[in-house]
C-alpha positions in Angstrom: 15.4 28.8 -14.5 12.9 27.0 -12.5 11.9 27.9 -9.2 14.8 27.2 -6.1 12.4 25.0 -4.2 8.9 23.5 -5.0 6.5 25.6 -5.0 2.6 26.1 -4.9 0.1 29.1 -5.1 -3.0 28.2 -3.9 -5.9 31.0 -4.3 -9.1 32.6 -4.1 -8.2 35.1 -6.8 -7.0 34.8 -10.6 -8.5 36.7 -13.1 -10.1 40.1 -12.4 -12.9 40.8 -14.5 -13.7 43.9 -16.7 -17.5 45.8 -17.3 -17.5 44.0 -20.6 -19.3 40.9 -19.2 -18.4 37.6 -17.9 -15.6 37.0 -20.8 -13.9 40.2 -19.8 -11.4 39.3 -17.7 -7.1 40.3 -17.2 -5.0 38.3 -15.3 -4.5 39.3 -11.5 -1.3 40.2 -10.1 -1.4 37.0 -8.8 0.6 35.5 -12.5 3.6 38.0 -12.3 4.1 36.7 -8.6 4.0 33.1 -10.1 6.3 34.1 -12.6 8.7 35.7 -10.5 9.1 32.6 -8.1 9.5 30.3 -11.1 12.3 32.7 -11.6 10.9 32.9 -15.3 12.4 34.9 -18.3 10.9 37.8 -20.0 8.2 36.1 -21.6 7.0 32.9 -18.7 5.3 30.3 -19.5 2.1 29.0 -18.7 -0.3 26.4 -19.0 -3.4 27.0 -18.2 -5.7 23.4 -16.6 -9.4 23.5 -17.4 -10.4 20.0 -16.2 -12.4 21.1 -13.1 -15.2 22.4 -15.9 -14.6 19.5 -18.4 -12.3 21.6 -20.7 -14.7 23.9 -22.1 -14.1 25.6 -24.8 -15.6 29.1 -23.8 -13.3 29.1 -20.6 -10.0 28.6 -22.9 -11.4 31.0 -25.1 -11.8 33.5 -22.0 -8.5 32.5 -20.7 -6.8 33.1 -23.7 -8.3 36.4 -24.5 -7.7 37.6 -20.9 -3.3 36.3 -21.5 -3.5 38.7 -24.7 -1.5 41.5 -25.3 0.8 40.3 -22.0 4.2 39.0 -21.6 2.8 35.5 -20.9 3.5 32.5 -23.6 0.0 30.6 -23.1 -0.9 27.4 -23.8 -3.3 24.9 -22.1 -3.7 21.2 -22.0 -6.7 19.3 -22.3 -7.9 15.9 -21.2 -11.2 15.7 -23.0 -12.1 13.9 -25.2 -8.1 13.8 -25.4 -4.8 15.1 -24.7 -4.5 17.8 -27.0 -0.5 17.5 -26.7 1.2 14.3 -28.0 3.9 14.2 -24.8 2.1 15.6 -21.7 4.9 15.0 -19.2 7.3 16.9 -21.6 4.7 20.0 -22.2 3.6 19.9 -18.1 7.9 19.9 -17.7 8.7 23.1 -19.8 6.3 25.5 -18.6 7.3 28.2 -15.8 4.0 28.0 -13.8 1.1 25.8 -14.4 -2.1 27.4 -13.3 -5.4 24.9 -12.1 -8.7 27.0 -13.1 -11.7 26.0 -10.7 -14.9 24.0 -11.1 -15.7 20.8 -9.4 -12.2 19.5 -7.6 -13.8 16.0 -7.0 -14.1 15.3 -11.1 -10.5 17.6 -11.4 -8.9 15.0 -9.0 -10.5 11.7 -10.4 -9.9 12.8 -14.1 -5.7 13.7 -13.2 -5.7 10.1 -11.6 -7.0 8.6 -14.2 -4.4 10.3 -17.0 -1.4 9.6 -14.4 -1.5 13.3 -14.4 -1.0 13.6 -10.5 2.5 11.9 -10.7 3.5 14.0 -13.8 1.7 17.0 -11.7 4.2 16.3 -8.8 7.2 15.2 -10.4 6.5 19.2 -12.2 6.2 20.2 -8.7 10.1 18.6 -7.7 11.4 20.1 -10.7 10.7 23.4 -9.7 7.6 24.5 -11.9 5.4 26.6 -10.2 2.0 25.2 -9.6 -1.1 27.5 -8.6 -4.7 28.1 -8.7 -8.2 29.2 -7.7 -11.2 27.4 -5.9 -10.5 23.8 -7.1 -7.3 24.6 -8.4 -6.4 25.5 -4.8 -7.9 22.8 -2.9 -6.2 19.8 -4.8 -2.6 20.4 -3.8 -4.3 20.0 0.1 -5.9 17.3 2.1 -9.5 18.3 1.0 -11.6 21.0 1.8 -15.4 21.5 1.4 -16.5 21.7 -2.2 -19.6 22.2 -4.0 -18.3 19.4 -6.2 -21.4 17.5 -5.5 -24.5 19.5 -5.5 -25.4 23.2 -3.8 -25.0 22.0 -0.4 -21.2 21.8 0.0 -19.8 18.6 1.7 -16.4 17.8 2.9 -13.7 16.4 0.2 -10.7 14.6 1.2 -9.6 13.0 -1.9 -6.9 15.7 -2.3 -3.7 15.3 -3.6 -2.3 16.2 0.1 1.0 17.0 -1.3 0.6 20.2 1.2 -0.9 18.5 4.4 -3.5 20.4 5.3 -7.1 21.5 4.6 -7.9 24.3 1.7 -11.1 26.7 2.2 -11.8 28.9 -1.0 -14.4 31.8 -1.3 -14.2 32.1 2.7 -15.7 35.4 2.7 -18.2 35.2 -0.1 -20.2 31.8 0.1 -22.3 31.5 3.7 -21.5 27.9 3.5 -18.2 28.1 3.7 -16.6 29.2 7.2 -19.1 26.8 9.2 -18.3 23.9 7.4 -14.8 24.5 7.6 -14.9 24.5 11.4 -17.2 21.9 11.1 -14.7 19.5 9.5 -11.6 20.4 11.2 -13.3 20.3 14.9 -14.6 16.6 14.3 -10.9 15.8 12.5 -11.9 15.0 8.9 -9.5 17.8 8.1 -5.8 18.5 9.7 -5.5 21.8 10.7 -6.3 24.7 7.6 -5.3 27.4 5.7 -8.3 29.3 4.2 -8.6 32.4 1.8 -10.6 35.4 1.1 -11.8 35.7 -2.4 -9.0 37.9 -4.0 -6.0 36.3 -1.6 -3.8 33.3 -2.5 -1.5 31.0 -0.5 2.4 30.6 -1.1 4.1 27.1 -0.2 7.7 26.5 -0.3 7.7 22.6 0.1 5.0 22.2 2.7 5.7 25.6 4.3 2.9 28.1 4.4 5.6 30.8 3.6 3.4 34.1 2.9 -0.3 35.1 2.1 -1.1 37.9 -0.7 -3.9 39.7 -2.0 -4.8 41.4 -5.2 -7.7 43.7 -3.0 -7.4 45.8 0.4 -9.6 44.5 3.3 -9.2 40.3 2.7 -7.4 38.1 4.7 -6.3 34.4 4.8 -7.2 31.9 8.1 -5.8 29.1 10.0 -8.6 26.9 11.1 -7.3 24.5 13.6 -8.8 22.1 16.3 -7.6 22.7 20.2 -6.9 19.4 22.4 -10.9 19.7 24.0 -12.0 19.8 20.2 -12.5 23.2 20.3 -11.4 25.4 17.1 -10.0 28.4 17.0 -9.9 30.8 13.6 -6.5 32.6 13.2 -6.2 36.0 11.0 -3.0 35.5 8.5 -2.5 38.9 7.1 -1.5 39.4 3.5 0.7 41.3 1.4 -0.8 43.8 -0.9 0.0 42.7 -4.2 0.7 45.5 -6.8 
């Protein structure tokens, strides 16, 4: 059954990663909560997105390792130098959650627009497969956010998808950069008002509604960043639900 309304998870978290070294990783809690607002069977399906790193074959090979030996049915689709599936729109359409990995959300966007995969990407989205993320794979549903997409400096990026209308900070906790620009971009109005994540919490939209924040970790939180009549801005703490 697909999920009763549309649906997005949008996170800092995804993967939690073992002592075994960087390709050591389990999927976060963060999938079964996907799976149980797709309403999904025994065995859900995913489809794993790697276009925000050019579809490199050591993250599908990381990704796939981390889905195995689980209850997930994983497969992935791939844009470069192809579409490894003959009917994308009918793969995208059959899955239970599709989940965006991160990288550089300015190529991610550009390369979906270019493939039409943005309309097939929301018409998923109507139908009631869940759609979720990390980093990039958060940031595209929104308005923009600020993105490393272009070099180590971060800039501002508002090329989103803006299906959810409002601005996306990732990594808010763990990347200096990150909080001040955020501010920075929602006091002078480049960005509406913004929902922003700890690494190890994720976001849960029901249509456009910010309906719940959750975490995988104790002591992380989720923000609203949002921009007073005088142009002042003012940070509020969204607590989240521990995630078992």
């Amino acid at each position: 059954m697909p999920a009763s309304e549309p649906t997005i998870v949008a996170t800092s978290m995804g993967f939690l990663r073992g002592d075994r070294g960087p390709f050591d990783m389990r999927p976060s809690p963060v999938f079964e909560l996907a799976a149980e607002l797709a309403e999904a069977g025994p065995q859900p399906r995913v489809c794993y997105l790697g276009q925000a790193v050019g579809d490199q074959p050591t993250s599908l090979t990381a990704v796939y390792g981390a889905f195995a030996d689980t209850r997930f049915r994983l497969s992935h689709l791939a844009l470069f130098p192809m579409p490894n599936v003959e009917d994308v729109r009918a793969h995208l359409l059959a899955q239970d959650v599709i989940w965006v990995g991160g990288g550089s959300v300015a190529n991610l966007v550009a390369v979906w627009r270019v493939h039409g995969l943005d309309e097939i990407l929301h018409e998923c989205w109507q139908a009631g497969v869940v759609l979720a993320g990390v980093s990039a794979g958060s940031i595209c549903w929104h308005v923009g956010g600020a993105t490393d997409s272009f070099g180590p400096r971060l800039r501002g990026f508002t090329e989103g998808l803006a299906w959810l209308p409002y601005g996306n900070g990732v990594h808010y906790d763990s990347e200096d950069q990150r909080r001040p620009l955020m501010h920075e971009l929602v006091g002078e109005g480049t960005l509406p008002a913004s929902h922003c994540t700890d690494d190890g919490v994720g976001l849960v939209y029901r249509g456009t509604r910010l309906v719940e924040a959750v975490a995988d970790r104790e002591g992380v939180s989720a923000y609203e960043v949002s921009r007073g009549a005088d142009g002042s801005v003012r940070e509020t703490v969204i607590a989240p639900r521990l995630l078992g």
